[in-house]
Backbone as JSON Lines, residues from 0, in Angstrom:
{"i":0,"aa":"X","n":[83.86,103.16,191.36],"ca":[83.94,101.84,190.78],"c":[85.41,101.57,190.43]}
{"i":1,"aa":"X","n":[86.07,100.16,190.66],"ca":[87.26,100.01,190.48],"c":[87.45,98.36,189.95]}
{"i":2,"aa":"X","n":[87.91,98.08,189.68],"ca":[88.47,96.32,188.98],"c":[89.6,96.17,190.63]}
{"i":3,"aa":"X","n":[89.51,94.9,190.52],"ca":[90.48,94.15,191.23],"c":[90.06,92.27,190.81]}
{"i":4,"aa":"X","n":[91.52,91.79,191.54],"ca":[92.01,90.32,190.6],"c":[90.85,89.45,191.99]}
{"i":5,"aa":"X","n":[90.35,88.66,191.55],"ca":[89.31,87.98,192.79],"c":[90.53,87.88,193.8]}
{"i":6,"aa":"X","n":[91.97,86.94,193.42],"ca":[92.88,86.58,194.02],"c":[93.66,87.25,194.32]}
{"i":7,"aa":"X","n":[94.95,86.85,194.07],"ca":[96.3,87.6,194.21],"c":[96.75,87.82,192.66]}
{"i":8,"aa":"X","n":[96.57,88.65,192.42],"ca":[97.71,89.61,190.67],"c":[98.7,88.34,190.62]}
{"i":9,"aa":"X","n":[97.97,88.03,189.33],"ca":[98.95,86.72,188.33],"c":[100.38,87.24,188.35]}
{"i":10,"aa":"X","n":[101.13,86.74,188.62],"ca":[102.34,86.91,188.33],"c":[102.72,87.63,186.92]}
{"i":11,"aa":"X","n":[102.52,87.05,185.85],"ca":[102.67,87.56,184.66],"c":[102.29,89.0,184.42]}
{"i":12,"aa":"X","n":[101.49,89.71,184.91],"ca":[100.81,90.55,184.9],"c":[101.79,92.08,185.77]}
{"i":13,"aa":"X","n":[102.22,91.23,186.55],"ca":[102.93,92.07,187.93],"c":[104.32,92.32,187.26]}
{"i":14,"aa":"X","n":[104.94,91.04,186.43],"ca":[105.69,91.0,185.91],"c":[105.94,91.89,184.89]}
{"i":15,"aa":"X","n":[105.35,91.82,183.73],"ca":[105.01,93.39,182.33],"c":[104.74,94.66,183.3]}
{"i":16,"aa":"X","n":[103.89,94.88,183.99],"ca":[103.92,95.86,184.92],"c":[104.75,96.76,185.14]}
{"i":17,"aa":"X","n":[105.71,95.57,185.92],"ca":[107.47,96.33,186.58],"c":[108.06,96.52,185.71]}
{"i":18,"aa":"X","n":[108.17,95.63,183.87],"ca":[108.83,95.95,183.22],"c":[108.54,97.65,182.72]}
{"i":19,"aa":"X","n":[107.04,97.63,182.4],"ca":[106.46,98.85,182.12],"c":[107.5,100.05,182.81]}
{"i":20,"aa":"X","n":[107.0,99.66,183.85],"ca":[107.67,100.93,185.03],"c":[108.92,101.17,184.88]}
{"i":21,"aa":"X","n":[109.66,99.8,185.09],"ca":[110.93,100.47,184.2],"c":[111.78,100.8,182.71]}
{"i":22,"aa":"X","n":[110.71,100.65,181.92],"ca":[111.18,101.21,180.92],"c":[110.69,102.47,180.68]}
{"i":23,"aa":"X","n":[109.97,103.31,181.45],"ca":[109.56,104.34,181.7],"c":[110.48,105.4,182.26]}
{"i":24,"aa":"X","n":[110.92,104.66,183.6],"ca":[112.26,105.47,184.11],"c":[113.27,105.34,183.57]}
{"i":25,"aa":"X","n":[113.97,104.18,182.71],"ca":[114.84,104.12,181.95],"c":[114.9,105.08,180.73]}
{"i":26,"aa":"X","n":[113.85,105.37,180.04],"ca":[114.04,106.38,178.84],"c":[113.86,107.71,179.22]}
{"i":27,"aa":"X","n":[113.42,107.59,180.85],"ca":[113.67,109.06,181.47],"c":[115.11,109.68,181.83]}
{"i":28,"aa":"X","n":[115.52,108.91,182.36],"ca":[116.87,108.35,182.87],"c":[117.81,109.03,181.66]}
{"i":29,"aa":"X","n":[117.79,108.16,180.35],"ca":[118.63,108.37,179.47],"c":[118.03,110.0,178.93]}
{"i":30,"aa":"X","n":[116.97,110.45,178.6],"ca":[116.99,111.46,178.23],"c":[117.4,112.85,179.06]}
{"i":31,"aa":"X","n":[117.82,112.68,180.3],"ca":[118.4,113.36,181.24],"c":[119.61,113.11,181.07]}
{"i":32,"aa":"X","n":[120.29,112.06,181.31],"ca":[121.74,112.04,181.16],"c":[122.55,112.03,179.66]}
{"i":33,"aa":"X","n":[121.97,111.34,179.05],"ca":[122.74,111.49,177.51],"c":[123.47,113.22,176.99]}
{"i":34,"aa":"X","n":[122.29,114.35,177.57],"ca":[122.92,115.72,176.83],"c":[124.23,116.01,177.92]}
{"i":35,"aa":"X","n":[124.13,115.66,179.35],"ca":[124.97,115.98,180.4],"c":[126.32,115.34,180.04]}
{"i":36,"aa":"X","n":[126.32,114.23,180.16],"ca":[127.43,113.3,179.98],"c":[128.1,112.65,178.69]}
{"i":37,"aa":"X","n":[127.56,113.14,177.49],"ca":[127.73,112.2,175.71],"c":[128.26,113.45,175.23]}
{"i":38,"aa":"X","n":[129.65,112.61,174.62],"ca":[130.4,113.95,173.92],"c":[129.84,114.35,172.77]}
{"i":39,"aa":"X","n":[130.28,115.57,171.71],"ca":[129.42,115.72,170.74],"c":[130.02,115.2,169.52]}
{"i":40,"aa":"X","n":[131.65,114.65,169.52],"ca":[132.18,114.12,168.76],"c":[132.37,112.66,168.34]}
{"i":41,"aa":"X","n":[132.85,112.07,167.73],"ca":[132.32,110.68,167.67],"c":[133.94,110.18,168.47]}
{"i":42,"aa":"X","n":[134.0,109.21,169.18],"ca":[135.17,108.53,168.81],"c":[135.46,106.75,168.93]}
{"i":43,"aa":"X","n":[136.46,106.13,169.39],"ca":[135.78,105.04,169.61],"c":[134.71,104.45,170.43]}
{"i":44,"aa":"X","n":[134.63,105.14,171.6],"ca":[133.99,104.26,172.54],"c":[132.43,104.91,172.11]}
{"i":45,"aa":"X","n":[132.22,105.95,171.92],"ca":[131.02,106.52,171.65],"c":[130.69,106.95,169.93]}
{"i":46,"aa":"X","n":[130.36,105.4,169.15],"ca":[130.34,105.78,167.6],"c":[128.65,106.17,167.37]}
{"i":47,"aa":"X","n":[127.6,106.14,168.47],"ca":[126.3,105.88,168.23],"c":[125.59,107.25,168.05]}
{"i":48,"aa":"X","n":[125.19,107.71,167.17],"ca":[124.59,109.13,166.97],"c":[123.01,109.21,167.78]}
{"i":49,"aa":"X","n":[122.97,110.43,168.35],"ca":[121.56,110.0,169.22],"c":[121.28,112.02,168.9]}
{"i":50,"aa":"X","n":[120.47,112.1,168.6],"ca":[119.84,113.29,168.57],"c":[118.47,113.47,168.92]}
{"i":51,"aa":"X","n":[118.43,114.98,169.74],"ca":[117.39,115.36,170.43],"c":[116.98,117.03,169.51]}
{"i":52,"aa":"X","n":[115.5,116.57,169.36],"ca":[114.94,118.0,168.45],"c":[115.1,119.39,169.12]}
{"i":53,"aa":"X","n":[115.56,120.23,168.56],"ca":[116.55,121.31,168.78],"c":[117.99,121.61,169.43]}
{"i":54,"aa":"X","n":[118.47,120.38,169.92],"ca":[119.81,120.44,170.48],"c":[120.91,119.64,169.48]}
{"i":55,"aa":"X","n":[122.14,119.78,170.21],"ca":[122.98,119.14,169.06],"c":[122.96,117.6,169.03]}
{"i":56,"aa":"X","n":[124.04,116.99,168.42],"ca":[123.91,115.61,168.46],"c":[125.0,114.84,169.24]}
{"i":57,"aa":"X","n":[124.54,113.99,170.03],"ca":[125.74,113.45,171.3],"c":[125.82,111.7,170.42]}
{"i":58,"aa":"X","n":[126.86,111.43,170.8],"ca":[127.58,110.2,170.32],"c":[127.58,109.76,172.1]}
{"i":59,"aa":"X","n":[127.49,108.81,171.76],"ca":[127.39,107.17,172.73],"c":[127.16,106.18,172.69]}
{"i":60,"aa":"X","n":[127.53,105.11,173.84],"ca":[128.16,104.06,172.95],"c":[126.76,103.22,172.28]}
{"i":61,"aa":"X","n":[126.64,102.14,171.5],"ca":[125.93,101.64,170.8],"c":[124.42,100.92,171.71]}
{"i":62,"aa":"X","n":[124.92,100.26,172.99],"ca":[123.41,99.6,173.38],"c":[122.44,100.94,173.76]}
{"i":63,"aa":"X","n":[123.4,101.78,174.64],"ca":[122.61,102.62,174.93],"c":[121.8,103.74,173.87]}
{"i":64,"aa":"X","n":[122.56,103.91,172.99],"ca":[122.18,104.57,171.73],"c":[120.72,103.77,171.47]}
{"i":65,"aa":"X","n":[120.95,102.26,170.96],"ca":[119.67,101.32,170.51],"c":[118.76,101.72,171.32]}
{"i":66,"aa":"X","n":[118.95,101.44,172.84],"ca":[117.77,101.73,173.78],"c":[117.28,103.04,173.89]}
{"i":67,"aa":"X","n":[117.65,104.04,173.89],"ca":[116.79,105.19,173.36],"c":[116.42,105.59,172.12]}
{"i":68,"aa":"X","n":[117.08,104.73,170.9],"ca":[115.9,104.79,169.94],"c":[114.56,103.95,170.06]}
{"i":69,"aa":"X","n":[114.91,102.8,170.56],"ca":[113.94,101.77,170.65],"c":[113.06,101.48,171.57]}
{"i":70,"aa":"X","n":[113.0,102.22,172.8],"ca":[112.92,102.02,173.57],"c":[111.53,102.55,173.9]}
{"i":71,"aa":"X","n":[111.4,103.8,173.26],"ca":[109.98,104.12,173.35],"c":[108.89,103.55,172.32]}
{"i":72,"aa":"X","n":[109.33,102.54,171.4],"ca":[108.21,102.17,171.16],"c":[108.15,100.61,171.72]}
{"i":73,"aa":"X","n":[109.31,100.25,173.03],"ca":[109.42,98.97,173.57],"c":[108.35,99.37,174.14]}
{"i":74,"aa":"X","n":[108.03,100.75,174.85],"ca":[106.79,101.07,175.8],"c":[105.81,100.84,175.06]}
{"i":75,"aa":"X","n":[105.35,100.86,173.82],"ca":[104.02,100.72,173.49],"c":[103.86,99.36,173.16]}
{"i":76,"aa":"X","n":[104.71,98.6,173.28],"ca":[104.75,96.88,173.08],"c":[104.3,96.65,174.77]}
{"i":77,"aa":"X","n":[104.9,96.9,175.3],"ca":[104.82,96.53,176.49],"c":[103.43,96.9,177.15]}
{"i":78,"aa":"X","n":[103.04,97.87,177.14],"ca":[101.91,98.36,177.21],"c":[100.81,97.35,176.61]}
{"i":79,"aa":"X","n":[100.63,96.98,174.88],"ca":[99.49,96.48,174.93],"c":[100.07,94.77,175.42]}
{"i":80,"aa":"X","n":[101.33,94.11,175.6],"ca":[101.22,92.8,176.14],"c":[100.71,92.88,177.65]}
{"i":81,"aa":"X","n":[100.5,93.82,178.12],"ca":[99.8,94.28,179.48],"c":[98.86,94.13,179.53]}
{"i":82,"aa":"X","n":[97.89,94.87,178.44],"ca":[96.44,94.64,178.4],"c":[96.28,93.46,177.88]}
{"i":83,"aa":"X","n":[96.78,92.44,176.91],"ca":[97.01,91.18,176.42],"c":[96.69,90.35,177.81]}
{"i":84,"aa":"X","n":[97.9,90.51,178.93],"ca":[98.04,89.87,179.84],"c":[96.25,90.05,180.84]}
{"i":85,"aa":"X","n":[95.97,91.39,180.83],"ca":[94.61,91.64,181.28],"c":[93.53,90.95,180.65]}
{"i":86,"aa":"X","n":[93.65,90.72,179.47],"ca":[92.58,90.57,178.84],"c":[92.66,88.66,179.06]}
{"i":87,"aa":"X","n":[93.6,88.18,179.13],"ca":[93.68,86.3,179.1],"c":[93.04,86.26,180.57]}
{"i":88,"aa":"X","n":[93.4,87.1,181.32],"ca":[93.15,86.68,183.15],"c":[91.94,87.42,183.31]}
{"i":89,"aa":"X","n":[90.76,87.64,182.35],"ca":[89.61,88.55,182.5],"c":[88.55,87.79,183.1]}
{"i":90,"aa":"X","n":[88.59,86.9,183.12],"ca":[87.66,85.75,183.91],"c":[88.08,85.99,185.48]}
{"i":91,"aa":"X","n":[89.15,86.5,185.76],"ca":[89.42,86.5,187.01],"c":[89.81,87.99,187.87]}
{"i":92,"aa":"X","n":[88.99,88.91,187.0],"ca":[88.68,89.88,187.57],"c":[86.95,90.43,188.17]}
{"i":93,"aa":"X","n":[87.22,91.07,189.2],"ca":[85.69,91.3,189.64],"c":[85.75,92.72,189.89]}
{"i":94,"aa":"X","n":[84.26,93.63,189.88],"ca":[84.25,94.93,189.84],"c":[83.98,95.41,191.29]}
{"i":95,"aa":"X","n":[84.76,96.59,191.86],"ca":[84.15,96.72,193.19],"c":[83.79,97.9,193.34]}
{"i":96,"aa":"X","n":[82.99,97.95,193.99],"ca":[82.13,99.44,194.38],"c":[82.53,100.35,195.45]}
């Protein structure tokens, strides 16, 4: 048993989706590169403290800092405006066998 859209996947829907997806690889992304590449000292260009549980603490610069604090709970926003988006277009799903 599986769901599918009678039509073609609302745009909106396809749209949160891709965002999903990439904010998924994005906080993958940064948690791979931040220990490789972020010095451990502060200076100008990198004033943003970002720490990972049991390692030391890397400084970088400020958006990117925000986006890996914030970023994982952008995923759980994003996530339920997904099912939000599922749940408005539910009239226009059908079940298939």
């Amino acid at each position: 048993m599986s769901w599918r859209f009678k039509g073609k996947t609302p745009l909106s829907i396809t749209l949160v989706f891709a965002l999903l997806g990439l904010n998924f690889l994005g906080q993958l992304a940064t948690s791979y590169i931040i220990p490789r590449i972020s010095p451990v000292t502060a200076d100008a260009v990198h004033p943003y403290l970002v720490r990972f549980k049991g390692l030391a603490g890397y400084f970088v610069q400020p958006w990117l800092g925000f986006y890996f604090e914030y970023g994982f709970w952008m995923h759980f926003v994003l996530l339920a405006l997904f099912f939000l988006m599922v749940w408005v277009h539910r009239d226009e799903i059908e079940r298939v066998r």
